[in-house]
C-alpha positions in Angstrom: 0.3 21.4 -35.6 -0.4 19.3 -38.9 -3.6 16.8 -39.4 -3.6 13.6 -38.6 -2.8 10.8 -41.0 -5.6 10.3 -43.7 -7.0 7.2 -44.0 -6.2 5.7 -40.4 -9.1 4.9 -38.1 -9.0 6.7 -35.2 -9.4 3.4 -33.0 -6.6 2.1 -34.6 -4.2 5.1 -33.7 -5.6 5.0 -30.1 -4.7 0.9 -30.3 -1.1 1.5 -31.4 -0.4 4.8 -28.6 -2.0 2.6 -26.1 0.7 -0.2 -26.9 3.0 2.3 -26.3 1.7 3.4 -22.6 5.0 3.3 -20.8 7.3 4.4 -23.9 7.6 8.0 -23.1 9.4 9.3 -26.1 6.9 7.5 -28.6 4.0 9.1 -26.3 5.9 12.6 -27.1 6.8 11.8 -30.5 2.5 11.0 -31.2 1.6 13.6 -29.2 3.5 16.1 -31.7 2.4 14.1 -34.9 -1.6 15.5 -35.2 -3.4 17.4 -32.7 -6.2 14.3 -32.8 -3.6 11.9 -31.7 -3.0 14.9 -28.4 -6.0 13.5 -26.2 -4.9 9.9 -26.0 -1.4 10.3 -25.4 -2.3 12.7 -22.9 -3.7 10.0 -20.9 -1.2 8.0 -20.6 1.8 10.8 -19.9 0.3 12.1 -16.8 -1.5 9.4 -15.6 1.6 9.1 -13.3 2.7 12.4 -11.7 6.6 12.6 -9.8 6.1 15.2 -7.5 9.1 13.8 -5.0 11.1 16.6 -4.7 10.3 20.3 -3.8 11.1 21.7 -6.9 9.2 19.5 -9.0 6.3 20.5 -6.9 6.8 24.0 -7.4 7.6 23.6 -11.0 4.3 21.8 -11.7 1.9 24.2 -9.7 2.8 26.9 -12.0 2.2 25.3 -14.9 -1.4 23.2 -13.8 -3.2 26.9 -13.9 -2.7 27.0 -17.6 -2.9 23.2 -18.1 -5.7 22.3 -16.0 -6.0 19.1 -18.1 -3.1 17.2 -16.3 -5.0 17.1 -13.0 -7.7 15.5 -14.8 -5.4 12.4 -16.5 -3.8 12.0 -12.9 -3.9 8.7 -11.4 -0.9 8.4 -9.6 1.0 10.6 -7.6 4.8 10.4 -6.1 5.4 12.4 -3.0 8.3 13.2 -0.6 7.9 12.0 2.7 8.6 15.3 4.0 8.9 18.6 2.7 11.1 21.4 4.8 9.9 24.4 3.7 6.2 25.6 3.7 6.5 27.1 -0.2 6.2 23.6 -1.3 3.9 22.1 1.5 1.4 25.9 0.2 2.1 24.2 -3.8 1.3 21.1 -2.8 -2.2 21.3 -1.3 -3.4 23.6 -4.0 -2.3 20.7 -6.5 -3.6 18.7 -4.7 -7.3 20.5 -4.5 -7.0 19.9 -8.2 -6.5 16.3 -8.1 -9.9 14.8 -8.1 -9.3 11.8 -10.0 -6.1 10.2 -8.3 -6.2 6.7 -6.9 -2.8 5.8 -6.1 -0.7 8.2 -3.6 3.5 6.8 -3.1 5.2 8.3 -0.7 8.6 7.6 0.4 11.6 9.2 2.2 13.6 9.0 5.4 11.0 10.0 7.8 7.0 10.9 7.7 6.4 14.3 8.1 2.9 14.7 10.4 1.3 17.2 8.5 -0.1 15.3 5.4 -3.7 15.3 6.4 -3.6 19.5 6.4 -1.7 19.5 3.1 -3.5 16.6 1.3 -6.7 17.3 2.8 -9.4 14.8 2.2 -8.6 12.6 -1.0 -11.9 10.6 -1.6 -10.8 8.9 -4.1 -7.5 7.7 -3.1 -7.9 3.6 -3.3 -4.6 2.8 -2.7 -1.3 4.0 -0.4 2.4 3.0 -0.4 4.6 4.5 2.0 8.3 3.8 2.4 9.8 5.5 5.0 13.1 4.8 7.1 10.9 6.3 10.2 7.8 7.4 11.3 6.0 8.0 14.4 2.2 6.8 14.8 0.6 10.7 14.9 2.4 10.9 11.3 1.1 7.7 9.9 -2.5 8.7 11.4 -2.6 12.3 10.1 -1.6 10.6 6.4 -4.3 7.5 6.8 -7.0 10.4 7.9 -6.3 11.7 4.5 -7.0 8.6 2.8 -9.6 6.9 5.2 -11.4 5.3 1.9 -8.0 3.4 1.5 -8.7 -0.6 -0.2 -4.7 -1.3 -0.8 -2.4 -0.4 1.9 1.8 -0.7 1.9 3.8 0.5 4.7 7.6 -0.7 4.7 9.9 1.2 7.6 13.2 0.5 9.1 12.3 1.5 12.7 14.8 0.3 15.0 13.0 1.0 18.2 9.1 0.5 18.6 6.0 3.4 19.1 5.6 3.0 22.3 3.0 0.5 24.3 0.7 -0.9 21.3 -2.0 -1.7 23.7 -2.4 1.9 25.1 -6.2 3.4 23.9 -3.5 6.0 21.8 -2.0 3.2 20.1 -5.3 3.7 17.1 -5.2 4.7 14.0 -8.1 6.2 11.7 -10.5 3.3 10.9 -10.2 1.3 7.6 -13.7 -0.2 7.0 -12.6 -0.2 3.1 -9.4 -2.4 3.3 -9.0 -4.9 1.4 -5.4 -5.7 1.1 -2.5 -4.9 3.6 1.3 -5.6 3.6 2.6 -3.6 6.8 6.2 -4.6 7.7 9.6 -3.6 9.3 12.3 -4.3 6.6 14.6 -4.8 10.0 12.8 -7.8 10.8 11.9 -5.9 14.4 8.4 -6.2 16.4 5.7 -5.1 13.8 4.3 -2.0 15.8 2.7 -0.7 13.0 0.5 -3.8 11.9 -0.4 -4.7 14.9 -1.8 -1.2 15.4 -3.9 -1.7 12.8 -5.7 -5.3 13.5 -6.8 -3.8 16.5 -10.1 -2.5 14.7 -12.0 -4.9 12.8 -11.6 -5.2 8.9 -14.6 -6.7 7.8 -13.2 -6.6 4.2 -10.1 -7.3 4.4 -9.2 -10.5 1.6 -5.4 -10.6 1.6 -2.4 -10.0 3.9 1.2 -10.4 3.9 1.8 -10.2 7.5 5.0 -9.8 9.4 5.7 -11.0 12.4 9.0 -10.2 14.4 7.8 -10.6 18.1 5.2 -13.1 19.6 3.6 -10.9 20.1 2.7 -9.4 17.0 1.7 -13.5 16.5 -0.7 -13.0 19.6 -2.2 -10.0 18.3 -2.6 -11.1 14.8 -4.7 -14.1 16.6 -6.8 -12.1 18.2 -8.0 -10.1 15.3 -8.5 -13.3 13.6 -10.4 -14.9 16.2 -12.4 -11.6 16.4 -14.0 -12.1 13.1 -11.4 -11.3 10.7 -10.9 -14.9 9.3 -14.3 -14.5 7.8 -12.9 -12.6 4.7 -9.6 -13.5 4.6 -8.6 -15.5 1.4 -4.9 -14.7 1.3 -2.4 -15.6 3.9 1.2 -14.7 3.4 3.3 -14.8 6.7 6.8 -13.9 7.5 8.3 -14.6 10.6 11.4 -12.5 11.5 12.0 -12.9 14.9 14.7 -15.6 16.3 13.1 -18.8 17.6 14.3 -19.6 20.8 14.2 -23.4 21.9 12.6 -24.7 25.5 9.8 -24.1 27.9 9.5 -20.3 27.5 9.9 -20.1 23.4 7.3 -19.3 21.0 5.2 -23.0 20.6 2.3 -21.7 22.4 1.7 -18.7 19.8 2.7 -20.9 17.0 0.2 -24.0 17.8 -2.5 -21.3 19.0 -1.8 -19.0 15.7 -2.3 -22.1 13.4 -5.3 -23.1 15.3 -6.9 -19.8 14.3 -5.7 -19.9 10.6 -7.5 -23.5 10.1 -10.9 -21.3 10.5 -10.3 -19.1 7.2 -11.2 -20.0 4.1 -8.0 -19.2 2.1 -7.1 -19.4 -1.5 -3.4 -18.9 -0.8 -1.5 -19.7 1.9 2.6 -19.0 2.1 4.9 -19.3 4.9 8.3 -17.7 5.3 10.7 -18.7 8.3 14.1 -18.2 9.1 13.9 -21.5 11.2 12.6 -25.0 10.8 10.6 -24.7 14.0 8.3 -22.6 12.5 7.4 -25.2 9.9 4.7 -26.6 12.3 2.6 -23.7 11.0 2.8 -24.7 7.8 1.5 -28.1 8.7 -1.6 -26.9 11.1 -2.5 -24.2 8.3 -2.7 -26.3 5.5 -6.2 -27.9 6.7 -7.4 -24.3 6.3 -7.4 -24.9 2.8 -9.2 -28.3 2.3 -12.2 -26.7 2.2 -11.6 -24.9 -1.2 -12.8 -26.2 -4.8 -10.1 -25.5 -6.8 -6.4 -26.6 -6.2 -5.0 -24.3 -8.5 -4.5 -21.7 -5.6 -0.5 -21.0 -5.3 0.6 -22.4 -2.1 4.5 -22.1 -1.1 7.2 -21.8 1.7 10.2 -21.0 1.1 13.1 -19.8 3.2 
């Protein structure tokens, strides 16, 4: 491999690959030009590992022995929602015991295999998760959050058509989330938000921003009561999405509505958005916005939209 360039400073070939960052073919064409310029375009080529299919996973296991360095530039890593066959499930937890430094895990597919938490293991350092899956049961979404307990960013999007069962049961838990700071949980069907409501069962004490879903009242009633329980204390971003079809007279939703915005005028928020497939709901918009009176700045983004 030839010398690098004479005359160039170092930090400015670092400057002009780290411009490039998500220009693959540049990062390969530097990488190729001086073994100097290797290290920093290194960091930026596998800072983002695909391992979404099974023979990715088994192509990159047997080249990480003798490139040990990738593991170490890993950030972020893609991975199938399930795996079939237990040659790649084997490759993947030994990657995985190499992957100290990862932060971001994405994992997406049809369904959520429940065996993630014996082939990941326990991933300290894992800040953030984003799962797509078309369906997953709650012992599969447990075994992957167990793996990643230290979680401060969480995405779930399914497309469940039925629900998990009887949210209220002492089964209906999940792995507690002491970390979490920011959660979007929703059903891309617009269907009762099992999963979410799940979840604010335990208290979040550090929880700062949520986009939440609600396509039942009573994912609103739930939502309430972790609210009311202490999590409006940290809460300083509201985003909510209401998905269900309001249903006029005695029996409709205004009781959770009026009730919901009363416990959204205790936060503190920055941002506040409301999204509604009826006018009805609007009345949130109007209780919630004296949550935000109490702020100092009015350049916070505040929207509804429909």
């Amino acid at each position: 491999m030839p010398q690098a360039p004479r005359n160039v400073p170092p930090e400015l070939v670092e400057h002009i690959i780290d411009f490039n960052f998500s220009d693959r073919p540049s990062l390969f064409a530097c990488s190729l030009v001086a073994r100097a310029w290797v290290p920093a375009t290194r960091l930026h080529l596998f800072t983002s590992l695909n391992l979404s299919t099974a023979r990715r996973i088994l192509a990159f296991a047997d080249i990480l022995p003798t490139s040990p360095y990738i593991a170490r530039h890993a950030r972020e890593v893609h991975v199938p929602a399930w795996l079939s066959k237990p040659a790649p499930r084997d490759a993947l937890a030994q990657v995985f015991q190499q992957l100290c430094e990862v932060t971001v895990i994405r994992c997406a597919g049809q369904q959520l295999q429940p065996v993630w938490y014996e082939v990941l293991g326990r991933l300290s350092s894992v800040r953030s998760l984003k799962l797509r899956a078309t369906w997953c049961d709650l012992d599969a979404l447990n075994g992957l959050l167990r793996a990643v307990s230290g979680v401060t960013d969480l995405f779930v999007q399914t497309r469940m058509l039925s629900g998990v069962g009887e949210i209220s049961a002492p089964a209906a838990r999940v792995v507690p989330l002491p970390d979490l700071e920011r959660m979007v949980v929703f059903n891309a069907n617009g269907l009762p938000n099992d999963f979410q409501s799940i979840i604010l069962r335990q208290d979040l004490p550090r929880l700062e921003s949520i986009e939440a879903q609600f396509g039942s009242e009573e994912d609103i009633l739930l939502f309430r009561k972790f609210l009311d329980r202490g999590g409006y204390k940290a809460l300083k971003d509201l985003h909510m999405d209401f998905t269900y079809e309001y249903l006029s007279g005695p029996t409709d939703g205004t009781d959770a509505t009026q009730l919901l915005g009363e416990s959204v005028r205790r936060c503190n928020l920055r941002s506040l958005g409301l999204k509604c497939d009826n006018d009805d709901f609007a009345r949130i918009w109007a209780a919630s916005q004296e949550s935000l009176t109490s702020t100092d700045s009015s350049d916070f983004p505040m929207c509804m939209y429909n």
